[in-house]
Backbone as JSON Lines, residues from 0, in Angstrom:
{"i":0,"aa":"X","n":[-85.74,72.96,19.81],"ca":[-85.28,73.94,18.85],"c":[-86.38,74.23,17.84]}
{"i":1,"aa":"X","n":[-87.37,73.52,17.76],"ca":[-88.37,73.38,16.55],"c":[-88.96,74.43,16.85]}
{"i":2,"aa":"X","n":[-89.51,74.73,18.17],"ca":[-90.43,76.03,19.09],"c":[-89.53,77.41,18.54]}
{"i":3,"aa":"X","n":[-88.26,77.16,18.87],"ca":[-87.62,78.44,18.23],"c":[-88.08,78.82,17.07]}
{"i":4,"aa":"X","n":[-87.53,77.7,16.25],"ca":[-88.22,78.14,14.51],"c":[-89.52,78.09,14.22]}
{"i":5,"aa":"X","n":[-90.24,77.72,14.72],"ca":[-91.84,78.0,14.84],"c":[-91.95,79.34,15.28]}
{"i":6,"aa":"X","n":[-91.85,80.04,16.12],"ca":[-91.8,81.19,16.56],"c":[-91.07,82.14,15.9]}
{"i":7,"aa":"X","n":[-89.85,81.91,15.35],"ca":[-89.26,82.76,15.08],"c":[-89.93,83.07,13.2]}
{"i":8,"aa":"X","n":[-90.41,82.03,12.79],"ca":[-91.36,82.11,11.41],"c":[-92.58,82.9,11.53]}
{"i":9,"aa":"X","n":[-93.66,82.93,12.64],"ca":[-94.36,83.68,13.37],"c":[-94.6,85.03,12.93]}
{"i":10,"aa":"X","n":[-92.5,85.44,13.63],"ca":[-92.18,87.15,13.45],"c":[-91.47,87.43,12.09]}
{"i":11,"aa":"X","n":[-91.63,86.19,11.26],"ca":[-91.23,86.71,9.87],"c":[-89.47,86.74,9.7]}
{"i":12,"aa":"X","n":[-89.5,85.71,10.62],"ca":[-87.41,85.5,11.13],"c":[-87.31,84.27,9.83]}
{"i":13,"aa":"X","n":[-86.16,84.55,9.25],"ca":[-85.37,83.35,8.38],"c":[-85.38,82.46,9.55]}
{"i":14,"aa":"X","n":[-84.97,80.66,9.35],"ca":[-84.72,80.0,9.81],"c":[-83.54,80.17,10.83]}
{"i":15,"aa":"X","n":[-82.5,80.86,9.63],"ca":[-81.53,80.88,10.43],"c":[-80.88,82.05,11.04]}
{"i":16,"aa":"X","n":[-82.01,83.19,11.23],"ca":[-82.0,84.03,12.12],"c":[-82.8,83.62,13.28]}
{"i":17,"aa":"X","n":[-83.63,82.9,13.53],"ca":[-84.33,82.42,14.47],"c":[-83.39,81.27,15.64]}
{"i":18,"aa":"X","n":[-82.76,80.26,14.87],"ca":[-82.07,79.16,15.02],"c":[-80.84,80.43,16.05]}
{"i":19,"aa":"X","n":[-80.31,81.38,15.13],"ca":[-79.12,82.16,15.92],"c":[-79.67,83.48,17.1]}
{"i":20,"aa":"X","n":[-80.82,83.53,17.19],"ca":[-81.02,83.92,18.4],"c":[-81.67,83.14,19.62]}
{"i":21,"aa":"X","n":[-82.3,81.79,19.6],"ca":[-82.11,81.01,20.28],"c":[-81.18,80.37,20.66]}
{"i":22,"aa":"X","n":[-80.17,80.16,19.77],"ca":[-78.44,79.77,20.55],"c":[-78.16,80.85,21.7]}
{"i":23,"aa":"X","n":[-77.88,82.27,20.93],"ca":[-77.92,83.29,21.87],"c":[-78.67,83.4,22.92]}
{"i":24,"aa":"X","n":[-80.14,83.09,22.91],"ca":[-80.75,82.94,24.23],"c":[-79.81,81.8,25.31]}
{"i":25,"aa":"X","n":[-79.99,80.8,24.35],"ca":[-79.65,79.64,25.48],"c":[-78.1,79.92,26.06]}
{"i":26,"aa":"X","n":[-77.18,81.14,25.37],"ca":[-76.2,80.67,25.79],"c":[-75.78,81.88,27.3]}
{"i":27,"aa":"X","n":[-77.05,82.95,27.1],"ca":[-77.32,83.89,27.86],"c":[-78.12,83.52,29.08]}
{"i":28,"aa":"X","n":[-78.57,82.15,29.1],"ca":[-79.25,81.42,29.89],"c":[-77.68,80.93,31.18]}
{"i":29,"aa":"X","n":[-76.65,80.25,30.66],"ca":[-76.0,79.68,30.81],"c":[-75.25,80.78,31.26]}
{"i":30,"aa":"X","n":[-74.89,81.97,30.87],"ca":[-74.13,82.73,31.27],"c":[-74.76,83.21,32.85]}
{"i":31,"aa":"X","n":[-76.39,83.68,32.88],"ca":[-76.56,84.27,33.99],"c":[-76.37,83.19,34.97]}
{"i":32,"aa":"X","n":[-76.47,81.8,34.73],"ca":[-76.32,80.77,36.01],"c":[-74.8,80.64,36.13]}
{"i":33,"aa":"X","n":[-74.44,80.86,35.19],"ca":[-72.77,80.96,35.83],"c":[-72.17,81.65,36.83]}
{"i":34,"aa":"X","n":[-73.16,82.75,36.68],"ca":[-72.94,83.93,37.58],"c":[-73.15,83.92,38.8]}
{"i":35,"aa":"X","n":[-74.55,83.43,38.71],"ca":[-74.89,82.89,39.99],"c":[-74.48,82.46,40.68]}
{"i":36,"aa":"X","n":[-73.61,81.0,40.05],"ca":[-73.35,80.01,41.04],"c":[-72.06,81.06,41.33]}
{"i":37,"aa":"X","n":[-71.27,81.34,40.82],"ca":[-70.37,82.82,41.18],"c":[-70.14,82.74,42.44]}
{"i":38,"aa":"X","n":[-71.21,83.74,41.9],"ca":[-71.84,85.02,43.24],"c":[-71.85,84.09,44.91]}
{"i":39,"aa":"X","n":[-72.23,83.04,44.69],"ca":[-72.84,82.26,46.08],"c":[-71.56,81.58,46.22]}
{"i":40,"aa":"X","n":[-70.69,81.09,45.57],"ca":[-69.78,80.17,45.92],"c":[-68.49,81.38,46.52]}
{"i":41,"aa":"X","n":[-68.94,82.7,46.26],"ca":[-67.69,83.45,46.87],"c":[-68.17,83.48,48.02]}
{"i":42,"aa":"X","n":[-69.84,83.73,48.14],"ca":[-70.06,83.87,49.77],"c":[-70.15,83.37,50.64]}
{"i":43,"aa":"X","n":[-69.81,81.66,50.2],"ca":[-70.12,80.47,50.61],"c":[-71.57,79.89,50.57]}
{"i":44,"aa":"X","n":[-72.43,80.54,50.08],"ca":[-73.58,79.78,50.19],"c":[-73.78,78.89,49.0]}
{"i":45,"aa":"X","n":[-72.94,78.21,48.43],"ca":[-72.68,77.67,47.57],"c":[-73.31,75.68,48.01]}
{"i":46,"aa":"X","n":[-72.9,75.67,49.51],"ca":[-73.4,74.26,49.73],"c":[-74.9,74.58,50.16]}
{"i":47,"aa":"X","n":[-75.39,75.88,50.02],"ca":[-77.19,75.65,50.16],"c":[-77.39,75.58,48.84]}
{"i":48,"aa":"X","n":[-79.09,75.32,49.05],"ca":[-80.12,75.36,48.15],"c":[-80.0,76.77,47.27]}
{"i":49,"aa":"X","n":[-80.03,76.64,46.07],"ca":[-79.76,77.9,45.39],"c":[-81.25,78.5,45.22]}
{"i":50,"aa":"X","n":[-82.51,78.32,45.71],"ca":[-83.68,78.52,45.99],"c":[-84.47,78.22,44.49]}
{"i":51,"aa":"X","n":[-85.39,79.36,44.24],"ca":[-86.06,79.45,42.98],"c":[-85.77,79.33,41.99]}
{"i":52,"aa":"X","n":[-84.91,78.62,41.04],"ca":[-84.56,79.01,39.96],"c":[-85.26,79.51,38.63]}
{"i":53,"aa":"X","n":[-86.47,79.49,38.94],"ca":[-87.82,78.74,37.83],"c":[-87.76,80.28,36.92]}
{"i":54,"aa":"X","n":[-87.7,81.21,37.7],"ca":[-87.68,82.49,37.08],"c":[-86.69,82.73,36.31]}
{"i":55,"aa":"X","n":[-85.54,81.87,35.95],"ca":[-84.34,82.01,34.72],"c":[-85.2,81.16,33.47]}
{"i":56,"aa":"X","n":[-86.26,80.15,33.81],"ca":[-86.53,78.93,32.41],"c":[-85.78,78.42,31.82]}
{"i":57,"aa":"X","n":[-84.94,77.59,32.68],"ca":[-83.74,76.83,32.42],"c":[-84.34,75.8,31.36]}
């Protein structure tokens, strides 16, 4: 969380505008893998390998 507020001080962000769009990131993180696993468990590919993930930066 420190990287957030380091960064977000950077762009001239309050603490705790920085702190509340990294929640928001992380929770937009969490939302698109939700989806995911979704998406695959309707099509059944749910017992494979969900491949690459690296491109979300979990």
């Amino acid at each position: 969380m420190q990287d957030v507020l380091d960064a977000g001080e950077e762009l001239g962000l309050t603490q705790t505008e920085a702190a509340t769009d990294g929640i928001r990131a992380s929770e937009d993180k969490q939302e698109a893998v939700a989806a995911f696993l979704e998406r695959h468990s309707r099509t059944g590919a749910a017992d494979e390998s969900p491949g690459d993930l690296s491109h979300m930066h979990l």
